[in-house]
C-alpha positions in Angstrom: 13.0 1.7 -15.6 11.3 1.5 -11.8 9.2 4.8 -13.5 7.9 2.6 -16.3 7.4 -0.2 -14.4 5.1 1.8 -11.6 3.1 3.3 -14.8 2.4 -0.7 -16.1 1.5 -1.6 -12.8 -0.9 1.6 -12.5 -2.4 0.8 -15.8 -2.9 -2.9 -15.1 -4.2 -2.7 -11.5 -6.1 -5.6 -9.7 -9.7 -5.2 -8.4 -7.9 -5.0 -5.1 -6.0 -2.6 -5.9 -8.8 -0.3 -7.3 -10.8 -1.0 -4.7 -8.2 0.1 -2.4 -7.3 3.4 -4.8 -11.1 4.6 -4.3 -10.8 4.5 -0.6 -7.6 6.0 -0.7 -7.4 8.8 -3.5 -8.2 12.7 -3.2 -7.4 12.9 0.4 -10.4 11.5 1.3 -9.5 9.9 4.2 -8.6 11.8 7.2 -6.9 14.5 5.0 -3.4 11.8 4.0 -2.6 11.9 0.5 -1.7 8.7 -1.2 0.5 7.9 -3.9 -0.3 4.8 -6.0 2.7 2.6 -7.1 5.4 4.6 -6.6 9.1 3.5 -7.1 11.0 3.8 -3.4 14.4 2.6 -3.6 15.0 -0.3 -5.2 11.2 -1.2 -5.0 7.7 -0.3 -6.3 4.9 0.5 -2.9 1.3 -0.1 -4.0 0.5 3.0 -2.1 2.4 5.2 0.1 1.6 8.3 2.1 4.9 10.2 2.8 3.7 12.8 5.3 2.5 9.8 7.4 5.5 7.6 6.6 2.7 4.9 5.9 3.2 2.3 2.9 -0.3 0.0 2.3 0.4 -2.8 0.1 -2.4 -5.3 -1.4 -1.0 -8.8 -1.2 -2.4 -12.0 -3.5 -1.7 -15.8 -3.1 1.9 -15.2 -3.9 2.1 -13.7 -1.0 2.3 -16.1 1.7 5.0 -16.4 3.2 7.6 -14.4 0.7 11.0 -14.0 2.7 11.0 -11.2 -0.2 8.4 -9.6 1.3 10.5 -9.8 5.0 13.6 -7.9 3.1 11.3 -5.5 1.8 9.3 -4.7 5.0 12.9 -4.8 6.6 14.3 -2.2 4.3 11.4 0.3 4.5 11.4 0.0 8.3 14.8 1.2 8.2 13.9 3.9 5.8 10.8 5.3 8.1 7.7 3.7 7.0 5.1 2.2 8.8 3.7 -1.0 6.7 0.2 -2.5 6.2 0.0 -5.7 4.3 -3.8 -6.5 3.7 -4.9 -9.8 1.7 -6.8 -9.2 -1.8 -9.7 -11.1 -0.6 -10.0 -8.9 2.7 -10.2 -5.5 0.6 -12.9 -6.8 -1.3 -14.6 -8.4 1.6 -14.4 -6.4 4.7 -13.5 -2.2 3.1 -15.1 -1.2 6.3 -12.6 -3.0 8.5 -9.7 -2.1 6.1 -10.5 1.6 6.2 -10.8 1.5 10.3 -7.2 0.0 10.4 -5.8 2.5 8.1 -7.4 4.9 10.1 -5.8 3.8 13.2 -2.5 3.3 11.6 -2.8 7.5 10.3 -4.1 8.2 13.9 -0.5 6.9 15.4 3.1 7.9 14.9 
């Protein structure tokens, strides 16, 4: 079911979310491979690089202040991964800042 679910959620991206995908996809930047929602445990990433134990997720409105999103970050922080939680309007307003702290977050362990 999580497969299906990741494939609607592919198919029915935001504009943050594409926007994010471009900078992300083919390796292009320094060499990390992304993965674009992908079911990890009991939950769906936005996009996740495993070799750098890095999960990026794109966060809207409904975002703000989600004690879900607490458990969540809790739970992949016990599995490993690093995570980045950028704002929708920040990806679509500032790429160039997003990209340098994604790029400092694949520069560190």
């Amino acid at each position: 079911m999580s497969t299906d679910l990741a494939r609607k959620l592919r198919r029915d991206a935001t504009d943050a979310e594409m926007a994010m995908w471009r900078m992300l996809r083919a390796s292009q930047l320094a060499g990390a491979k992304f993965r674009r929602q992908r079911p990890l445990g009991p939950y769906i990433v936005d996009f996740i690089s495993f070799s750098h134990r890095l999960v990026i997720e794109c966060d809207g409105g409904q975002h703000a202040g989600s004690s879900d999103d607490a458990k969540r970050d809790a739970w992949l922080a016990c599995q490993g991964f690093r995570i980045l939680r950028f704002w929708n309007h920040d990806i679509l307003t500032n790429p160039e800042g997003i990209l340098t702290t994604i790029l400092a977050a694949l520069g560190s362990p």
